[in-house]
N, C-alpha and C positions, 0 to 999 in steps of 0.2 A: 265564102272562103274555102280553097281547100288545103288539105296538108300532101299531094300527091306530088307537088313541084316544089322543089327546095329554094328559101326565102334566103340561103345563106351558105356561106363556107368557112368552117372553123380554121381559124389563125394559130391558135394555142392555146396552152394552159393560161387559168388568171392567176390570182393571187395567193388562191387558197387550193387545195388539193382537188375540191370539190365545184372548181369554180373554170370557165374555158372560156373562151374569146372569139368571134366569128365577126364577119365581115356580111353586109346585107347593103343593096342598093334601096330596099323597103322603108318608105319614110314616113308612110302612112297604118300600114299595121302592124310592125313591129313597134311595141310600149312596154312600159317597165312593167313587169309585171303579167304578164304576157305569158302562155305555154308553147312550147315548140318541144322537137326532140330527135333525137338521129336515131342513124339503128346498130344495133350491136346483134349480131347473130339471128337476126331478123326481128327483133323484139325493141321495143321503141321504150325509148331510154327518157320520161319526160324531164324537161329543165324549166326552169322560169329564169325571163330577164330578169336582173336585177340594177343591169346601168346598159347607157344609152347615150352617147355623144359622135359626132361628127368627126370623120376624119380629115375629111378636107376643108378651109372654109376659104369663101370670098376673099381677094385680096382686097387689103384696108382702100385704095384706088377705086376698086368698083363699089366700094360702099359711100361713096366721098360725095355725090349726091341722091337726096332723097328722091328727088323728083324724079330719076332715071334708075327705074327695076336693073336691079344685077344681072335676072335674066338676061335684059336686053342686051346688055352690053357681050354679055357670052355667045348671043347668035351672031351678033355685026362679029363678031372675030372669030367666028367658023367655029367654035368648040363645042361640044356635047352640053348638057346642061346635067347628065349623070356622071361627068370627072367629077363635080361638086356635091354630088348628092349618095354619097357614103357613108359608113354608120358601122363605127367597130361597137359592137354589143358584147356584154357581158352575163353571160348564163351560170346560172348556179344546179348540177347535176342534181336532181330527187330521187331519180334511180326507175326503176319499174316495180308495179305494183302486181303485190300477193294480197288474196282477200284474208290470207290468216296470218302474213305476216306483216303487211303494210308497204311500206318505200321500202326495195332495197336498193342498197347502192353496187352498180356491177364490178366497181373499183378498174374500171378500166373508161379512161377520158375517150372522148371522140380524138382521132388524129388531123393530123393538119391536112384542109383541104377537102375533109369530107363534109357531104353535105347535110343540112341542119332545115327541119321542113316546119312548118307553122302545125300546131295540135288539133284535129277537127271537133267541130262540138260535139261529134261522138263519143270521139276518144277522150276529149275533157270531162263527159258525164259518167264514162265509166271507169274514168280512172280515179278522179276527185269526189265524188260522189257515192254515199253510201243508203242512197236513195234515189226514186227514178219521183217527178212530179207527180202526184194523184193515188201512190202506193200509200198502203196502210202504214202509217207513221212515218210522215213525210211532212217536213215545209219547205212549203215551198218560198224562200222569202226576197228571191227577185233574180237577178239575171247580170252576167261575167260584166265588169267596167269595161274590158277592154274591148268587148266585141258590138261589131254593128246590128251583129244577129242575135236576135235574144237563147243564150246559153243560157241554161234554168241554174240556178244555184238550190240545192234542195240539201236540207240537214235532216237526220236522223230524229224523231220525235223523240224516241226510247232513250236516248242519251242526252238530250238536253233536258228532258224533264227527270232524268234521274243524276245525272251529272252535276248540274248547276248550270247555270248561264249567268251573263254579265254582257250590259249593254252600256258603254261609255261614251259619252259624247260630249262637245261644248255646250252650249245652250243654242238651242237657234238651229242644231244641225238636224233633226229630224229623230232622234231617240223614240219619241212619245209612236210617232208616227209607226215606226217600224216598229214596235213593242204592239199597237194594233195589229200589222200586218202578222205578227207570230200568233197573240192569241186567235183571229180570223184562222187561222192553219191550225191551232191545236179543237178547233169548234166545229173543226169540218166531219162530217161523216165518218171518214178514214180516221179518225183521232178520237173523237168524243171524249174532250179533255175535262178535267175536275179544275178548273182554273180560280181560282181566288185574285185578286186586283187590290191594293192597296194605292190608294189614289190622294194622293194629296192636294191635288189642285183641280180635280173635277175634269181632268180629262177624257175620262172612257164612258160615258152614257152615252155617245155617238152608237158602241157597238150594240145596243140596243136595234139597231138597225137591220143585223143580220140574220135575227130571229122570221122576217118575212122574206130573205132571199133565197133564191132555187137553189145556189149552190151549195145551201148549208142544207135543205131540204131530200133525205132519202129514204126510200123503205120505211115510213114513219118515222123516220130521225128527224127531230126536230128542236136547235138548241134553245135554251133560253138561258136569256140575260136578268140577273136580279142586281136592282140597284137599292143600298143601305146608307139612308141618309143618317145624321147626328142622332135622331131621336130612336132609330133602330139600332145603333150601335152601343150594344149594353156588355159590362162585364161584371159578375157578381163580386162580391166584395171580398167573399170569403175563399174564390179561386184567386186571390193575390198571393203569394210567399212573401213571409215576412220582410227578406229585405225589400222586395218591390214598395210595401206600406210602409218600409223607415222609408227609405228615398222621395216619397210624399209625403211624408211630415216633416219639415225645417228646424234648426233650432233645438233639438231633443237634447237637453241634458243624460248625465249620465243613469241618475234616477228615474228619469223618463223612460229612457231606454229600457230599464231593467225590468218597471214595471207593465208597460208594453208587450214586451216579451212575452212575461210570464201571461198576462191575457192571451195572446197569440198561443202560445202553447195548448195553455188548455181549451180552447176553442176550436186548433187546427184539427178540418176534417169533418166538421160540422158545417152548415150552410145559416152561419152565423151573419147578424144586421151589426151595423156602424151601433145602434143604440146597446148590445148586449155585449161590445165587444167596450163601450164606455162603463154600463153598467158593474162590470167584471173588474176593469181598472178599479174605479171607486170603494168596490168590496176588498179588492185585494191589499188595497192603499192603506183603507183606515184612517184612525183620524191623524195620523203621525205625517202622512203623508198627503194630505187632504190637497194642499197647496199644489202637488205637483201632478195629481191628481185631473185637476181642474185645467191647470195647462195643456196634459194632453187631451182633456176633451175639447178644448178651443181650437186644438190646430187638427183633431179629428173634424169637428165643424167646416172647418175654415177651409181646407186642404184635402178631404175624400168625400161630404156631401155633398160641397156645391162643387165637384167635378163629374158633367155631366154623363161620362161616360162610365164610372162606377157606380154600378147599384144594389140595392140590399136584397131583392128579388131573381129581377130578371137577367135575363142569361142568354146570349147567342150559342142554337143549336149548331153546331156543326154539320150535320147533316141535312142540316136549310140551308147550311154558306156553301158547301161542297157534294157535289153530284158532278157522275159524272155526264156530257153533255150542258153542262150548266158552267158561265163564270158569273160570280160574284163579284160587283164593285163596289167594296166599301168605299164611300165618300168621306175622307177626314179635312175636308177643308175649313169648317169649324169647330172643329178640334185642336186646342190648345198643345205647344211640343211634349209637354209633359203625358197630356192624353194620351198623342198618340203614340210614344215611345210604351207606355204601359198596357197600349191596349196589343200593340205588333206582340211585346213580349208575355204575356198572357196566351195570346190565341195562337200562336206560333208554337209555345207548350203545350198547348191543349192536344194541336192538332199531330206535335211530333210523339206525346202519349199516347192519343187516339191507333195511331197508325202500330206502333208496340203491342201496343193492348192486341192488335186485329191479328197482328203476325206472331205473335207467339201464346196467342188464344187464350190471355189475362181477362179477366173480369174490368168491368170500368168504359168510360165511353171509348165507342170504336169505331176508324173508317175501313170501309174492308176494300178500299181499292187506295190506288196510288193518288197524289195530290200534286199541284202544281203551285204555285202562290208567286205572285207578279208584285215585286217592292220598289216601289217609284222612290222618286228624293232616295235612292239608299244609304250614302252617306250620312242620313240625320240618324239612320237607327245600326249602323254597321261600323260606326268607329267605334272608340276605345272608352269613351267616356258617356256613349249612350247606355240610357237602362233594357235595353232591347239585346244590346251585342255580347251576353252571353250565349241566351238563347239561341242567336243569329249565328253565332260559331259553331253551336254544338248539331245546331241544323246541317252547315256545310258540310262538315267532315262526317258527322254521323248518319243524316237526314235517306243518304242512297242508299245503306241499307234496308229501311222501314220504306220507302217510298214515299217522301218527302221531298220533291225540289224545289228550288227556288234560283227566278231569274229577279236580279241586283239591275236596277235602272240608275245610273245618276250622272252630273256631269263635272262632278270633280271626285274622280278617282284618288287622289291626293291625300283625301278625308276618311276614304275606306281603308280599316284596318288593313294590311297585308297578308297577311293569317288568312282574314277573309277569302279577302281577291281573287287569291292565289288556289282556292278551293272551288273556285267557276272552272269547271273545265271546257265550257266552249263560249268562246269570246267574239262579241261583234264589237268592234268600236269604228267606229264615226269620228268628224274631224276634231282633233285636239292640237290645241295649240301652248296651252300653258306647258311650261316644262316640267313641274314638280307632277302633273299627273302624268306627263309623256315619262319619267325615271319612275314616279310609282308602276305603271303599265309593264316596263322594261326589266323591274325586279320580283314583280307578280306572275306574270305570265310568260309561261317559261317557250308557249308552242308558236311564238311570234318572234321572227329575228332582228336584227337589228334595222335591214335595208328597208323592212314591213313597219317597224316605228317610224322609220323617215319617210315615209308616204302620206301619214296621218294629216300633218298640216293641210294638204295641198287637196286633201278631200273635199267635194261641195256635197250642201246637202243634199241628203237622201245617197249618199256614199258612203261605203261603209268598206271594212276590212271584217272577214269575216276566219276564225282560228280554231283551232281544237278537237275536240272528237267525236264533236258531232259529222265532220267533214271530215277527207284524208288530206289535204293539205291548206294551208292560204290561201286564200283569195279575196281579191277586190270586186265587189260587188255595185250595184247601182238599183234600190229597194224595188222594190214592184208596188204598183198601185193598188192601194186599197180600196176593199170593196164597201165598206164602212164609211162616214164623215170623220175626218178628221177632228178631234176634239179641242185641242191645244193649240188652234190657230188664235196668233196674236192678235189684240186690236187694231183695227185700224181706224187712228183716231182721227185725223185730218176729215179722215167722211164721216165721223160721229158729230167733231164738232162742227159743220156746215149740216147736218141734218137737226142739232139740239139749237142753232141760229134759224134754220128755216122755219122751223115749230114755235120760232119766238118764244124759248127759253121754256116752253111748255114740256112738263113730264109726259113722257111716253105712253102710251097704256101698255101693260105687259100679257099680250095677245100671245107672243108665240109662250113668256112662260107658263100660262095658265096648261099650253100644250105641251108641253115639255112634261109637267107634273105628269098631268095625264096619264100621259105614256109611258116615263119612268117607274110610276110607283102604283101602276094598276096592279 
């Protein structure tokens, strides 16, 4: 494509101040969404379509049989087949870009008649782009929807991992996939990212993979992948805050309460066991109180030692989860919701103290670089009524200071607090179809307009809209291939069952998982 020959001539003003009207015979590269731009004092003015209909159409007569092309009938009667193939477009002015100040707008429209030229992928990478593919903090996470030519879409490393991010999608549209392809770009040489993974359904042990590829391989850079199954996932008892340990005991009377407490009190700060912290009740109780006593050591029993993930010991080092070069995949797929909402909000404190502690050179554990953390399902730990979504708030908004981000995976946006949401400042979403998460999206994020919500539906996977400040403007993207397996491909069960028939109902032997173990948990 080039932008040297003009695809159009502007008709007039649209609707809005900011908004103009052009005429194009281009039926093929002109798309909603699309960059073009005229020029104003020799300086190029970029626009993006936003609408796109025909000006002339077929009379109802030539459409009247299928069998005979409309073309046809337009040669047998001598006419052009370009009188019918017209196209008033609608552009929206973004203005021209200053690297200090962003889009400005020149408050002066194109006039009628002049002409309006297609944007080249040069000009689109160095006006849209606040990164070049393969510079030091850069991802690169795939390439323009609209063009045949692969235009590289590349986002700021520095700003999404200190910013926020948020990845929304339906189910089925490719989220998981793309959430690979970012951390594969924060693991590359140019990045050597501290990445953490919060994995609910065991998708990322694929990235294990890139640990042996060239591309991740430089100058001795060499990342690794740690993966933490159920039985490595430990949180001491005594790094819980008291409400976290009322919200895990049910049913507490008001005497309960009180006496709890007061154990909790004097215990907090100590690296105190489930046994000493019953112990302590009992002595504080007496015999006045024996009865209620007893109750809470039954739902202490019942409710913090057989929950796997609390224990009176041992303790995830943070400095084993987080290095930089290194992501972490906790595996919480048998972990119960309660686990894992206690165990996000625990390690998400630790790690946003850790980071305080390093930056204002406090005594206490410390990370002395910046951290990334990757929250799948977000919705179970980022609305209102999770035990996670204090911590999860006080992350967003405070988290960029200390150097703490966190990119928000899920596929109903609806369920995420808006408080939250609205705290991602760079936004990929993928196709959504529900409306309540298309009006949540629309009153959270503020750097997506309205004409970019109506595109959403009509996204296929591995299509995405991509918003915010990691980028200087919108755009629609089409992901890039990852160099990893993809983890979260569905079953396919039709060849399951026709292979557990061929076997004549005989169990499998588990060949490749023996190699899976292997390899995950060397």
């Amino acid at each position: 494509m080039s932008g040297l020959q003009p695809v159009g001539l502007v008709k007039g003003p649209g609707e809005t101040p900011l908004e103009f009207k052009f005429i194009t015979p281009d039926k093929d590269n002109l798309k909603s969404g699309e960059f073009i731009y005229y020029l104003l004092n020799s300086r190029k003015i970029i626009c993006r379509i936003t609408k796109r209909h025909p000006l002339r159409l077929y009379p109802d007569l030539y459409l009247s049989k299928p069998s005979v092309p409309p073309e046809k009938i337009v040669r047998v009667l001598g006419l052009s087949n370009r009188e019918f193939e017209l196209f008033e477009m609608t552009a929206m002015i973004m203005g021209y870009f200053d690297q200090a100040m962003g889009f400005i707008n020149p408050r002066i429209p194109p006039k009628p008649g002049q002409p309006v030229f297609l944007a080249e992928a040069e000009t689109i990478q160095e006006v849209l782009m606040k990164k070049k593919a393969g510079d030091v903090g850069s991802i690169h996470i795939g390439y323009l929807l609209n063009r045949d030519e692969d235009v590289a879409v590349v986002l700021d490393a520095s700003l999404v991992t200190s910013e926020h991010l948020c990845i929304l999608a339906s189910t089925g549209s490719g989220k998981s996939y793309l959430a690979g392809v970012l951390i594969e770009e924060l693991l590359k040489p140019y990045n050597s990212g501290a990445v953490l993974i919060l994995d609910p359904h065991g998708e990322y042990h694929t990235l294990k993979e890139l640990e042996g590829r060239k591309e991740f391989n430089s100058a001795g850079y060499r990342p690794l992948i740690r993966i933490f199954g159920k039985d490595e996932i430990k949180i001491r008892l005594s790094e819980l805050e008291y409400d976290e340990l009322l919200n895990l005991l049910p049913g507490l009377t008001e005497k309960m309460e009180a006496l709890l407490s007061r154990a909790f009190r004097e215990l907090e700060g100590t690296k105190f066991t489930a046994k000493e912290l019953m112990e302590l009740i009992e002595a504080n109780a007496g015999s006045d109180a024996a009865t209620t006593a007893q109750a809470i050591r039954w739902r202490i029993r019942r409710y913090i030692e057989e929950i796997d993930v609390i224990d009176d010991y041992e303790h995830i080092e943070l400095k084993e989860l987080l290095k930089p070069g290194q992501a972490s995949v906790l595996q919480l797929t048998e972990l119960s919701d309660i686990e894992q909402q206690v165990l996000v909000s625990v390690l998400l404190k630790r790690i946003l103290k850790a980071r305080i502690n390093a930056e204002k050179g406090q005594s206490g554990e410390k990370l002395d670089y910046p951290v990334f953390v990757v929250v799948e399902e977000a919705h179970r730990f980022a609305s209102r009524d999770s035990r996670s979504y204090p911590v999860l708030k006080t992350i967003l908004s405070e988290g960029r200071k200390f150097g703490v981000g966190v990119c928000l995976i899920s596929q109903r946006p609806s369920k995420i607090d808006s408080d939250i949401l609205s705290q991602c400042m760079t936004q990929i979403i993928m196709r959504i179809v529900n409306p309540a998460d298309q009006d949540n999206i629309r009153s959270s994020v503020e750097s997506i307009g309205r004409e970019m919500i109506d595109e959403l539906p009509g996204l296929t996977k591995g299509q995405a809209l991509v918003a915010g400040v990691a980028i200087n403007a919108p755009v629609l993207i089409r992901v890039r291939k990852r160099l990893t397996s993809h983890g979260g491909i569905s079953k396919d069960a039709p060849s399951e069952w026709i292979k557990w028939r061929e076997r004549g109902g005989v169990e499998e032997k588990p060949v490749v998982k023996v190699k899976e173990t292997k390899l995950f948990w060397e």
